[in-house]
C-alpha positions as semicolon CSV with decimal commas, in nm:
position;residue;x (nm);y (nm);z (nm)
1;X;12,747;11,299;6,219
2;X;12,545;11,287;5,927
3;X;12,596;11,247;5,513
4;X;12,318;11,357;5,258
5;X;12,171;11,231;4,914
6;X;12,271;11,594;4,799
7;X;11,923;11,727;4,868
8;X;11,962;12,072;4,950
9;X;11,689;12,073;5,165
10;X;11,374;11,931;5,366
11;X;11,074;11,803;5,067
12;X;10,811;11,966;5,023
13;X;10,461;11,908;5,200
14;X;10,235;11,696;5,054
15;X;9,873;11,726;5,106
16;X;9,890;11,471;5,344
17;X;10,162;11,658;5,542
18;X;9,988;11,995;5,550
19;X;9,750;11,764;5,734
20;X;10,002;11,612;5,975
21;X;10,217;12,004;6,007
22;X;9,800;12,143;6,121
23;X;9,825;11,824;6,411
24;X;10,124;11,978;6,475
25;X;10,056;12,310;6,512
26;X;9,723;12,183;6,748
27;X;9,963;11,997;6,955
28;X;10,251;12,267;7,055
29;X;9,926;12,481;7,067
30;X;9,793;12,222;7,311
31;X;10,086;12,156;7,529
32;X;10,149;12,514;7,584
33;X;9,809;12,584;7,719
34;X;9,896;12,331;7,992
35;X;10,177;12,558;8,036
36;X;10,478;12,243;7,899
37;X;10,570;12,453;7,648
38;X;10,621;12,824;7,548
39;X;10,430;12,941;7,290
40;X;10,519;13,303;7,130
41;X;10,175;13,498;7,160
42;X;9,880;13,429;7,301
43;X;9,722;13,068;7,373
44;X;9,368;12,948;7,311
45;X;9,209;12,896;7,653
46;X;9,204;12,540;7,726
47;X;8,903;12,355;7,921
48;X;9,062;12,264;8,335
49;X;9,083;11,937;8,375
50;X;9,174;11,751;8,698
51;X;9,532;11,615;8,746
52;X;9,435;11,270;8,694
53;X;9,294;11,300;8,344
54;X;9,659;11,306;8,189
55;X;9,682;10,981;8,363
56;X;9,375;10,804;8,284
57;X;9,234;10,894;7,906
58;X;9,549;10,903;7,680
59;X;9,357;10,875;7,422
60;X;9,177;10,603;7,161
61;X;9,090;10,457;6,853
62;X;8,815;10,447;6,636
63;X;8,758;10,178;6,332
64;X;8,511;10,184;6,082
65;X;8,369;9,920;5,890
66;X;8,553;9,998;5,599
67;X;8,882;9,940;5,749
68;X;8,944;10,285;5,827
69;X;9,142;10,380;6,178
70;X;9,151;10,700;6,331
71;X;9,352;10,806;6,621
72;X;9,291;11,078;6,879
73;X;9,513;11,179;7,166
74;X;9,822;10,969;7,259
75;X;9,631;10,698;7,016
76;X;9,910;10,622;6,739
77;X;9,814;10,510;6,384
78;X;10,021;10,193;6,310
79;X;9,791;10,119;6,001
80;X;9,460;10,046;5,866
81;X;9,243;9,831;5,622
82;X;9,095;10,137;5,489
83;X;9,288;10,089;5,083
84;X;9,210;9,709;5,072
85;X;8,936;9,553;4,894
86;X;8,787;9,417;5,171
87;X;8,535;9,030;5,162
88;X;8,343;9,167;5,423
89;X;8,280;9,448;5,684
90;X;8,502;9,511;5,947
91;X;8,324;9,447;6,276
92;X;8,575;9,477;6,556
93;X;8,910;9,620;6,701
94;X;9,138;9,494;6,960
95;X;9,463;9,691;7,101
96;X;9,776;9,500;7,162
97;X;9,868;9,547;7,569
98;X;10,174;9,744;7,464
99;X;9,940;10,033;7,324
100;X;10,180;9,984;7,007
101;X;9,967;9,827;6,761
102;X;9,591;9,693;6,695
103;X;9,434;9,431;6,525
104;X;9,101;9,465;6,316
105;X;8,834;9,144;6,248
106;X;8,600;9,159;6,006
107;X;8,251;8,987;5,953
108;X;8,391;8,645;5,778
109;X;8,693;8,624;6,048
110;X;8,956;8,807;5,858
111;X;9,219;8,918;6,069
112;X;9,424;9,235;6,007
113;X;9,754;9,313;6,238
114;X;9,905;9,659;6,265
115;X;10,219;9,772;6,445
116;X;10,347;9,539;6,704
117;X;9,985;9,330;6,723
118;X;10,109;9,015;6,599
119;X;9,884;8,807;6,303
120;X;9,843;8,442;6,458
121;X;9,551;8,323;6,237
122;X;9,179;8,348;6,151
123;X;8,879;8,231;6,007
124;X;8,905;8,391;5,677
125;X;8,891;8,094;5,487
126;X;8,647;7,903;5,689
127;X;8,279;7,870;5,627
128;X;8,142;8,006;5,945
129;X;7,744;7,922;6,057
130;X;7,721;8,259;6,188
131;X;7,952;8,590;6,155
132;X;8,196;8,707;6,368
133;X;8,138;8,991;6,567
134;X;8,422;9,058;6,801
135;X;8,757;9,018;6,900
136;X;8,927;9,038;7,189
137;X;9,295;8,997;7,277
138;X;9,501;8,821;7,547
139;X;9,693;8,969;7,821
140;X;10,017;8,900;7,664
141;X;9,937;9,015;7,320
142;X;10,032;8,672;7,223
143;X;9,689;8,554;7,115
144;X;9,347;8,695;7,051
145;X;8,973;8,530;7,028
146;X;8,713;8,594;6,769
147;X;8,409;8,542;6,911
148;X;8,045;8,482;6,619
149;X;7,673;8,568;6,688
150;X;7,625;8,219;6,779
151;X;7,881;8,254;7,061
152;X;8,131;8,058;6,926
153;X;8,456;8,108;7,000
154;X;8,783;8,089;6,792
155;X;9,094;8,066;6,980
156;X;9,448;8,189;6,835
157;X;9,792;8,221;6,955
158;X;9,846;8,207;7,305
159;X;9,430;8,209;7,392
160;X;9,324;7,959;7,542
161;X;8,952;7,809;7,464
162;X;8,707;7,806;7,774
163;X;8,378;7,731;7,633
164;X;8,123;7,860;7,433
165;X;7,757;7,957;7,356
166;X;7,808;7,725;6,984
167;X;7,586;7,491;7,092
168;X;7,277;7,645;7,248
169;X;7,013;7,773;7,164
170;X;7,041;8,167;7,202
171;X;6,742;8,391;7,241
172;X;6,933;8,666;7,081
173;X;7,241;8,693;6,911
174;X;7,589;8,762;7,075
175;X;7,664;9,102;7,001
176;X;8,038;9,150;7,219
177;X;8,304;8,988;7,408
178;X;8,524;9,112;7,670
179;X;8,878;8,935;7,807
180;X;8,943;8,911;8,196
181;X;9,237;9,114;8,298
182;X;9,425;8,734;8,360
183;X;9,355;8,577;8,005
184;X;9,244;8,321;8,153
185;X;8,827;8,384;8,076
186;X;8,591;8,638;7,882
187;X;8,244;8,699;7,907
188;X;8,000;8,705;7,600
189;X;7,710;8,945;7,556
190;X;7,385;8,884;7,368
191;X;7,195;9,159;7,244
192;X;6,904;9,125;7,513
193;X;7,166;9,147;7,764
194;X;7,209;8,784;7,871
195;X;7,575;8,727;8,004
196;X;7,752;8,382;7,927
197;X;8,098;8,387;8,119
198;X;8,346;8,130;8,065
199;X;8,741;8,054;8,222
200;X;8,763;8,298;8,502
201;X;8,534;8,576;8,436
202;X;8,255;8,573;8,741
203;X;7,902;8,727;8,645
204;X;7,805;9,060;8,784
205;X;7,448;9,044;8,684
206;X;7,289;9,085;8,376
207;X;6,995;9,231;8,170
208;X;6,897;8,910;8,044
209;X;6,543;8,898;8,239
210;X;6,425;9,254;8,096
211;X;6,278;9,453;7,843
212;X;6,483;9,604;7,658
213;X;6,349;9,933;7,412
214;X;6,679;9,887;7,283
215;X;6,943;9,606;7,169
216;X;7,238;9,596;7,347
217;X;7,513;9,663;7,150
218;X;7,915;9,675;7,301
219;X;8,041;9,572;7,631
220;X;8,362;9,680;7,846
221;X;8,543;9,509;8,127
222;X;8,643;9,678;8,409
223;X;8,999;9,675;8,497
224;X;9,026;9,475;8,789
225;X;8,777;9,191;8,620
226;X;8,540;9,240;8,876
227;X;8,303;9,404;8,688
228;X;8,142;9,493;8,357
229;X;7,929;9,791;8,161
230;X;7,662;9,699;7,886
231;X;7,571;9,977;7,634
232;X;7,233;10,001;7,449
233;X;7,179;10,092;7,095
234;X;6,997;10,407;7,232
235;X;7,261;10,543;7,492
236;X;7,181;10,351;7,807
237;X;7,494;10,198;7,993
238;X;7,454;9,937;8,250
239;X;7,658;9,856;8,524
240;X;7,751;9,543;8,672
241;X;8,003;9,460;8,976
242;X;8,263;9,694;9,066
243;X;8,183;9,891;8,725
244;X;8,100;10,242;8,857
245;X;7,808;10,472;8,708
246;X;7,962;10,723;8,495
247;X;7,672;10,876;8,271
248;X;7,470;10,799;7,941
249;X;7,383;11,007;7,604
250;X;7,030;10,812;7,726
251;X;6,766;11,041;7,620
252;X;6,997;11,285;7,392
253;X;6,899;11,285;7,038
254;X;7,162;11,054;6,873
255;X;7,257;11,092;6,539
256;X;7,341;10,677;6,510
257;X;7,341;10,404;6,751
258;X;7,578;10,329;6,998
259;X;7,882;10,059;6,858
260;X;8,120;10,066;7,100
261;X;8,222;10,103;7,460
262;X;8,608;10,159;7,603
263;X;8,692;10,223;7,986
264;X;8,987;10,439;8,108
265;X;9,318;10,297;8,218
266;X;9,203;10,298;8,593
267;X;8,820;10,245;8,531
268;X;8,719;10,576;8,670
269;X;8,503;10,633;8,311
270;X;8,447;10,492;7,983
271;X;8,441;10,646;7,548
272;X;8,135;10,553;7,403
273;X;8,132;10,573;7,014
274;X;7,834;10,585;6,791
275;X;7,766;10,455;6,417
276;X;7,799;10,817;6,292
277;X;8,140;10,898;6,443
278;X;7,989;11,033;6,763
279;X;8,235;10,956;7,055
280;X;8,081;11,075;7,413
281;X;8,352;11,040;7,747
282;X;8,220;11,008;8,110
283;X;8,433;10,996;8,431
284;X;8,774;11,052;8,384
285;X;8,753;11,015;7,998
286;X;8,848;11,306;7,800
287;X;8,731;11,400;7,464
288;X;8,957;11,401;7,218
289;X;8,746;11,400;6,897
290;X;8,483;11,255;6,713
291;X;8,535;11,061;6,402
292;X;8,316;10,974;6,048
293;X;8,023;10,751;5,989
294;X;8,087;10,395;5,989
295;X;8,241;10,332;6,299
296;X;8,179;9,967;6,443
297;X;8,453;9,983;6,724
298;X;8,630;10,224;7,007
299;X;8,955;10,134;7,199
300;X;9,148;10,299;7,479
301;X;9,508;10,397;7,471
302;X;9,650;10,153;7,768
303;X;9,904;10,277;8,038
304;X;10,196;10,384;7,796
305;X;10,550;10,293;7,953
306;X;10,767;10,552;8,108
307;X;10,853;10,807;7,810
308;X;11,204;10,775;7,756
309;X;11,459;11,061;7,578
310;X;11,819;10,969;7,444
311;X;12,108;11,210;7,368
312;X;12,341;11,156;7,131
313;X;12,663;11,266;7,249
314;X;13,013;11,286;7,112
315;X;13,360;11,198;7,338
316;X;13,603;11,252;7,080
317;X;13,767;11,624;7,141
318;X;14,122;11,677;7,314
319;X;14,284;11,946;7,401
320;X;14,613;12,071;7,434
321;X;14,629;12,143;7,744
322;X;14,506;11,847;7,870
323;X;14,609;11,580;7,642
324;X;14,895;11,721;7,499
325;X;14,699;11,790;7,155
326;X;14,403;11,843;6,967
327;X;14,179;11,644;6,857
328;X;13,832;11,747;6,622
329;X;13,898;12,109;6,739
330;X;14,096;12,145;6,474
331;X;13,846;12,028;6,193
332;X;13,861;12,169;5,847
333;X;14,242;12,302;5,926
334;X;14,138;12,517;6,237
335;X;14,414;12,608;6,521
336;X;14,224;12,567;6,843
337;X;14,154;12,727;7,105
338;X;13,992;12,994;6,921
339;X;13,975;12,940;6,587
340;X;13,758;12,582;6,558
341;X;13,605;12,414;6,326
342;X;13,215;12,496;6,403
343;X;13,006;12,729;6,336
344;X;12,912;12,792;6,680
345;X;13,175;12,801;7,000
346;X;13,171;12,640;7,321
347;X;13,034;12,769;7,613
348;X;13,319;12,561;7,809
349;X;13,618;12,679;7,523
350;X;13,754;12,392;7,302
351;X;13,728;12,154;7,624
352;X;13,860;11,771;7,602
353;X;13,634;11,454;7,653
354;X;13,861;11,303;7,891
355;X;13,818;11,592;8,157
356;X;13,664;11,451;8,423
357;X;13,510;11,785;8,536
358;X;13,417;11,854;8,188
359;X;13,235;11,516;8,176
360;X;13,083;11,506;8,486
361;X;12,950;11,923;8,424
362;X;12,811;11,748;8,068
363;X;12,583;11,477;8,238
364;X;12,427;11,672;8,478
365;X;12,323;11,944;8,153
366;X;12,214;11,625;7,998
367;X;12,015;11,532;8,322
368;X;11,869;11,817;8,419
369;X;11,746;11,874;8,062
370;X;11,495;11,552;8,133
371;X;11,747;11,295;7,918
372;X;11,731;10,955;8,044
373;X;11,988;10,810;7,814
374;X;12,338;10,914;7,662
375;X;12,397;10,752;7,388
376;X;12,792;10,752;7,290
377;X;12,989;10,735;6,989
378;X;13,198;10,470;6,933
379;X;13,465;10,383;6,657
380;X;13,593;10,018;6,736
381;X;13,728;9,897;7,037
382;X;14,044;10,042;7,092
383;X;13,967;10,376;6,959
384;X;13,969;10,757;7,102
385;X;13,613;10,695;7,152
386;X;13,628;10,334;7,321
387;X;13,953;10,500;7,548
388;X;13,662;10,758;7,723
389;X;13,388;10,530;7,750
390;X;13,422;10,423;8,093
391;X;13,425;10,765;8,187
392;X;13,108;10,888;8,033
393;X;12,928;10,559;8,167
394;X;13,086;10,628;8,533
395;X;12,950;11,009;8,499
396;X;12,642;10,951;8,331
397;X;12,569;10,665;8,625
398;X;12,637;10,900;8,878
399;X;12,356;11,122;8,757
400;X;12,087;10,858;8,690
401;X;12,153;10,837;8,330
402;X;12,142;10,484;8,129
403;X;12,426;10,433;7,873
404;X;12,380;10,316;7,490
405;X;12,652;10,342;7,217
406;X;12,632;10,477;6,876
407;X;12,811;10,189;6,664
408;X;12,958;10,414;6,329
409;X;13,148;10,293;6,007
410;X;13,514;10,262;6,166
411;X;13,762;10,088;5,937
412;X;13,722;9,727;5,904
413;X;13,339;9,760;6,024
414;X;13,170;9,453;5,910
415;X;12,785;9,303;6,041
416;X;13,022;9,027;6,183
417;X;13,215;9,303;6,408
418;X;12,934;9,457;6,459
419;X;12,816;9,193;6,657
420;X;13,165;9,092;6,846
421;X;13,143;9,495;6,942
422;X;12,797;9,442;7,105
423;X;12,911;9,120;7,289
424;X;13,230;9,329;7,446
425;X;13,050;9,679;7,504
426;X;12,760;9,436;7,734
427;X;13,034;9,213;7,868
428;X;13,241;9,494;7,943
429;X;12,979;9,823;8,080
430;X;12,655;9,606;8,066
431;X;12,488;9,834;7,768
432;X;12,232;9,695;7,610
433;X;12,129;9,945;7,355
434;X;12,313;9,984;7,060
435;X;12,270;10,194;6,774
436;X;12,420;10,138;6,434
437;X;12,460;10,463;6,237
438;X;12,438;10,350;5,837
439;X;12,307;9,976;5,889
440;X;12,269;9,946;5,530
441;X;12,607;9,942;5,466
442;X;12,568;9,589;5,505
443;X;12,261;9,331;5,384
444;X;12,021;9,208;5,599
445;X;12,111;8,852;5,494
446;X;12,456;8,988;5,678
447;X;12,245;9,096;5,951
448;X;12,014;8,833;6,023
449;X;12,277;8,574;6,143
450;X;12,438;8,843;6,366
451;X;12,118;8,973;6,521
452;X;11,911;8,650;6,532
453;X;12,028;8,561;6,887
454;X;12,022;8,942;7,074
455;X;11,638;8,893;7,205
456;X;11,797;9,087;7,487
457;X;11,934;9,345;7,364
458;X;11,796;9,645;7,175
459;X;11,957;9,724;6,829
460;X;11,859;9,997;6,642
461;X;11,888;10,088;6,273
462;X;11,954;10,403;6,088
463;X;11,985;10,463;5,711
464;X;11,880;10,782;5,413
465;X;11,654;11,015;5,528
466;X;11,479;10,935;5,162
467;X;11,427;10,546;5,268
468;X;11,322;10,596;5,642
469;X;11,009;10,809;5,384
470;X;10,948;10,513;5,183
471;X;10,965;10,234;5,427
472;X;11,264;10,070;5,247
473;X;11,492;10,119;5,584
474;X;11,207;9,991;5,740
475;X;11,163;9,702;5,533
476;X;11,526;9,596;5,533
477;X;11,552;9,648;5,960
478;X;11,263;9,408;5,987
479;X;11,444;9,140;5,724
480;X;11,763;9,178;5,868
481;X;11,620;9,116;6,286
482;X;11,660;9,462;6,442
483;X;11,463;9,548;6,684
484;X;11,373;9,900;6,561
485;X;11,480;10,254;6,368
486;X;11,621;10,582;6,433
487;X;11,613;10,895;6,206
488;X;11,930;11,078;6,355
489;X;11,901;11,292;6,053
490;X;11,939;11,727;6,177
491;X;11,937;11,779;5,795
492;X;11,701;11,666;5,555
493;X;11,353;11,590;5,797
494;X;11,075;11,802;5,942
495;X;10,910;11,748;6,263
496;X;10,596;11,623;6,012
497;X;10,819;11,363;5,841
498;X;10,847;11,164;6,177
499;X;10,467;11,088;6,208
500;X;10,490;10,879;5,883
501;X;10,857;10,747;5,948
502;X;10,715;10,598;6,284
503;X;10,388;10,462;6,135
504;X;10,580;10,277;5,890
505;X;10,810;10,124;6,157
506;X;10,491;9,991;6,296
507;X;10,369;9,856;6,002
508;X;10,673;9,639;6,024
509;X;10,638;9,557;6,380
510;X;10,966;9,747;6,517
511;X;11,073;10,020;6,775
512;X;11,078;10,365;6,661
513;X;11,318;10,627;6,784
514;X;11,201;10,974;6,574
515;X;11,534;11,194;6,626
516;X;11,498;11,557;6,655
517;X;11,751;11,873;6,603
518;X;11,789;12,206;6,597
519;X;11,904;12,303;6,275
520;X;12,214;12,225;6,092
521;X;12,545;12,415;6,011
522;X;12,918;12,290;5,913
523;X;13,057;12,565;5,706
524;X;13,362;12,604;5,926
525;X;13,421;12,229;5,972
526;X;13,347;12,063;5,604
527;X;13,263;12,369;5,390
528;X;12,958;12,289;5,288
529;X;12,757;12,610;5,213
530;X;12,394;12,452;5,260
531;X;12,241;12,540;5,663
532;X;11,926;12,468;5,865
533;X;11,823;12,733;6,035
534;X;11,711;12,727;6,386
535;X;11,473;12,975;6,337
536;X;11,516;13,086;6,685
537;X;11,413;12,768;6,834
538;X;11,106;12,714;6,568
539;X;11,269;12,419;6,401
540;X;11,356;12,282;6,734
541;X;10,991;12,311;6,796
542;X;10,843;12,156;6,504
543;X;11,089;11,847;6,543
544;X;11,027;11,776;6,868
545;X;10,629;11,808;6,831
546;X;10,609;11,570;6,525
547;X;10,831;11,369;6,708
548;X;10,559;11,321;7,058
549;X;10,282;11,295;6,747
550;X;10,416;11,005;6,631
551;X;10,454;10,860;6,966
552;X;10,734;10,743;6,983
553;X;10,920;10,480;7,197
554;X;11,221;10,656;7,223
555;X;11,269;11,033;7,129
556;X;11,603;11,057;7,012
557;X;11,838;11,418;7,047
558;X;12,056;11,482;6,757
559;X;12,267;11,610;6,916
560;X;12,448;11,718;7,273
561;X;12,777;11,838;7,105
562;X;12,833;11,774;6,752
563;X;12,990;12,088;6,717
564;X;13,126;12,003;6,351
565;X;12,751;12,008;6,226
566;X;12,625;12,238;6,460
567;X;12,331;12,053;6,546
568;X;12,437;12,062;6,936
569;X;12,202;12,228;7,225
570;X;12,540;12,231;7,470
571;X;12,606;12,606;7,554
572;X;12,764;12,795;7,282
573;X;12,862;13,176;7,366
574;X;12,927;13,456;7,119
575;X;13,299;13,500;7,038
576;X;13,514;13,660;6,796
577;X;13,817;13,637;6,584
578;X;14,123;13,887;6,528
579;X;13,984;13,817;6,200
580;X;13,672;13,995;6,247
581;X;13,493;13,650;6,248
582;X;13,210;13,626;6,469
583;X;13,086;13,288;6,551
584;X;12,734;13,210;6,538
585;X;12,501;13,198;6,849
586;X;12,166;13,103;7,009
587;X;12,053;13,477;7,039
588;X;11,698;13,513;6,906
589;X;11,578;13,168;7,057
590;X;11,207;13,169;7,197
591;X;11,294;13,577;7,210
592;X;11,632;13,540;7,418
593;X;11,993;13,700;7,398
594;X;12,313;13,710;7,547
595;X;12,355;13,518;7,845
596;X;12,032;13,405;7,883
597;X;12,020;13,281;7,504
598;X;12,268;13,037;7,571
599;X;12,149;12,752;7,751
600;X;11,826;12,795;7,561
601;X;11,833;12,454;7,424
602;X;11,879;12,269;7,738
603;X;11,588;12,474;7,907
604;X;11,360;12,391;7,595
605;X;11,448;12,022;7,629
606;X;11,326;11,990;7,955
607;X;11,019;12,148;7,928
608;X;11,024;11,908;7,590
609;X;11,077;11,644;7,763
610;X;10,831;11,708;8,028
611;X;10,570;11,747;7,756
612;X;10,660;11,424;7,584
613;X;10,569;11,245;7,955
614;X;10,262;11,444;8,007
615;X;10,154;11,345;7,616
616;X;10,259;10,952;7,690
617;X;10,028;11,016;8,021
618;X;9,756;11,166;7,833
């Protein structure tokens, strides 16, 4: 179900998504060399890597002093200080635990939150005796420390103050700090390698006692806090504890000194980053790219979550023969069975929602395309759509699926309802993700009331295609308490639209759910004349790869069986009219026809959806 601003179709690329569309094109290009994804013709040969890479080097981040971000890998931008008129250099980067969002410090203690990394004060405005030069957060994400280059330390949020280095007498300057695994300690680092360790962190060693032809400049826990590496200016890296030896540039003729030091997930290897952009992976890291002069700071994507897919799917069709009449077969003055209203037909024939064979054949399609969640529409309680609920949830259960509801504008719909429909849908099947197709019909001052007491539950928000773009849908979830957006949109968006729809979710510290389709077409059903075209399968493409690129928390399917709009992937077959009307079909897709054509969409999903965990993995 969708409406439209009367745009007849998708905008057209800016510079800036010419930019994004080439990402794209590098990442199906990518994930088809490790053989996720057809590809039509031949794929650039891709460097072997072990099977634990994917796990352990998603990916990281690289800041520059002038507030500049740049992501590589499963890294996703959520922001930067790069357009602000900055007081002073930034000097440090912290990643929120989630992987979701960073924070950014610079030199006077200005603090700078993007995507779900929370702003819980600084030193900004407070004449400090030294300048900061670090930052680093808490286990929670609650809190972060700021740490200056006389060792003291700032404490904000849920951190905790252990001590500092404020009041001695330092033979060099603290240069780095690193957070135990608990939040409950952190070592400092001066730049002749003494160690100062405070809370819980235990000392490994140091270099302290030597030396040194070089300063050192960036330091990196290990993960189990047992451990530590110390990183010259010049390329040596030190190891201390359980901190394993991975390799140096030491002796390589750098272009800038080392800044920065960030280990993999599991420990098993570390991204070095130098002043000049240089980035340099040992162990299990993986090298994604380098990045431009001025970089102070390198961080590593953390574990990601499970990657989770949602479906939307549609239990309103009856038949005849089942239910004693039709219902949506017979859109746009059709007479079912054969004549419909879609473009496309039914593999299963004009089928009815309340067939529990139908049902149950649906969920395991859904399943076996990689799905985790169906996500239902719903018309008030009492309706068609409320009537078949409990069977989709019993089916869907049955094959491993989670259940959400799409919430649309029934009669009588108000934010009030809204929320007595989300209290009896959880009281009732125990959902706990809801999805409310056209939010803005409503205020967020109608929201906020409704919303402000459903910590537990997810509620998402969709609105225009044209103000998910601008960040006004974003702007208005965040006032009104949701906890994130969805684009459903199979009309107006490209796959290169969702990076910047996400980013700007981020920037307002909510969920994203980037929807993707396969092309759009509803002659038959509402007579409009403008279509999407599948492309056989390229738009499908395109969708879902800006949709990984903007990674996403949930990638959202639009849809499993909207025939009306024809932006379903459920079997269709070719079949004709006495008429001589030929419905439309799925021949041509990735080079497919007849038979074989016509589950296309579900065998693309999966190996889409496999891609999408590989990508969250690394």
């Amino acid at each position: 179900m969708v409406e439209h601003g009367g745009n007849a179709g998708p905008p057209a690329a800016s510079g800036g998504s010419r930019r994004i569309r080439w990402l794209m094109a590098a990442l199906v290009a990518s994930l088809a060399a490790a053989g996720l994804i057809p590809l039509a013709g031949p794929a650039r040969p891709a460097r072997a890597q072990p099977a634990s890479e994917a796990w352990t080097s998603p990916g990281y981040w690289l800041a520059s002093s002038s507030g500049g971000v740049f992501t590589y890998g499963a890294a996703g931008f959520y922001g930067s200080a790069g357009a602000l008129r900055l007081a002073r250099p930034i000097v440090g980067m912290a990643v929120a635990p989630s992987g979701r969002g960073y924070w950014l410090v610079g030199s006077d203690g200005g603090v700078f939150s993007f995507g779900d990394a929370g702003f819980h004060g600084s030193t900004g405005a407070i004449r400090l005796n030294q300048p900061v030069v670090g930052v680093a957060a808490t286990s929670t994400g609650a809190g972060y420390w700021l740490v200056a280059a006389d060792g003291g330390i700032f404490s904000f949020g849920d951190a905790d103050f252990y001590g500092s280095t404020g009041a001695l007498h330092l033979k060099a300057p603290v240069v780095a700090m690193a957070a135990t695994p608990s939040g409950h300690g952190y070592w400092l680092v001066a730049a002749d390698g003494g160690i100062f360790t405070f809370g819980d962190a235990g000392f490994y060693g140091s270099l302290g006692r030597a030396k040194l032809p070089a300063p050192v400049t960036a330091m990196a826990a290990t993960p189990s806090g047992h451990g530590y590496w110390l990183v010259r200016a010049d390329g040596a890296v030190a190891s201390f504890g359980d901190a394993g030896d991975h390799g140096s540039p030491l002796g390589a003729a750098l272009a800038g000194p080392l800044r920065g030091a960030a280990p993999t997930p599991d420990g098993g290897g570390y991204v070095l980053a130098g002043a000049d952009g240089g980035v340099f992976t040992y162990g299990d890291a993986v090298f994604h790219g380098a990045g431009p002069a001025g970089v102070v700071a390198v961080a590593a994507v953390p574990p990601h979550p499970p990657a989770r897919v949602a479906i939307f799917y549609y239990p309103w069709y009856a038949s005849q023969s089942y239910d004693g009449q039709w219902r949506h077969w017979d859109e746009g003055g059709h007479s079912p069975p054969d004549d419909i209203g879609s473009d496309y037909y039914p593999q299963r024939g004009a089928y009815s929602s309340g067939d529990p064979t139908v049902v149950d054949a649906q969920m395991a399609d859904i399943a076996g395309a990689g799905v985790n969640e169906v996500v239902s529409s719903w018309w008030g309680s009492g309706s068609f759509e409320d009537q078949r609920l409990s069977l989709v949830a019993a089916r869907a259960a049955a094959h491993g699926l989670a259940v959400g509801v799409q919430i649309e504008p029934y009669d009588g719909r108000t934010a009030a309802s809204v929320g007595q429909d989300i209290a009896y849908l959880h009281t009732t099947y125990g959902i706990s993700d809801f999805w409310v197709y056209r939010a803005q019909d409503f205020a967020a001052s109608d929201w906020t009331p409704v919303l402000s007491g459903m910590s537990q539950m997810t509620v998402w928000a969709e609105s225009f295609w044209d103000g998910l773009e601008s960040g006004s849908v974003q702007r208005f979830a965040s006032a009104a308490g949701f906890s994130g957006v969805y684009s459903y949109d199979p009309y107006d968006l490209s796959g290169s639209d969702l990076v910047a729809i996400c980013g700007l979710a981020r920037m307002e510290h909510l969920l994203c759910s980037p929807s993707v389709a396969p092309g759009f077409s509803a002659v038959r059903a509402t007579g409009q004349a403008a279509v999407v075209p599948r492309s056989g399968g390229a738009r499908y493409d395109d969708m879902w790869a800006g949709a990984i690129r903007s990674v996403p928390d949930v990638v959202s399917i639009t849809s499993y069986n909207e025939w009306h709009e024809g932006s379903m992937i459920e079997p269709a077959s070719a079949k004709c009219l006495a008429s001589g009307f030929c419905y439309q079909t799925y021949d041509g897709a990735w080079g497919l026809t007849g038979s074989q054509a016509e589950g296309a969409y579900l065998a693309h999903t999966a190996s889409w959806a496999a891609a999408y965990a590989a990508f969250e993995r690394g």
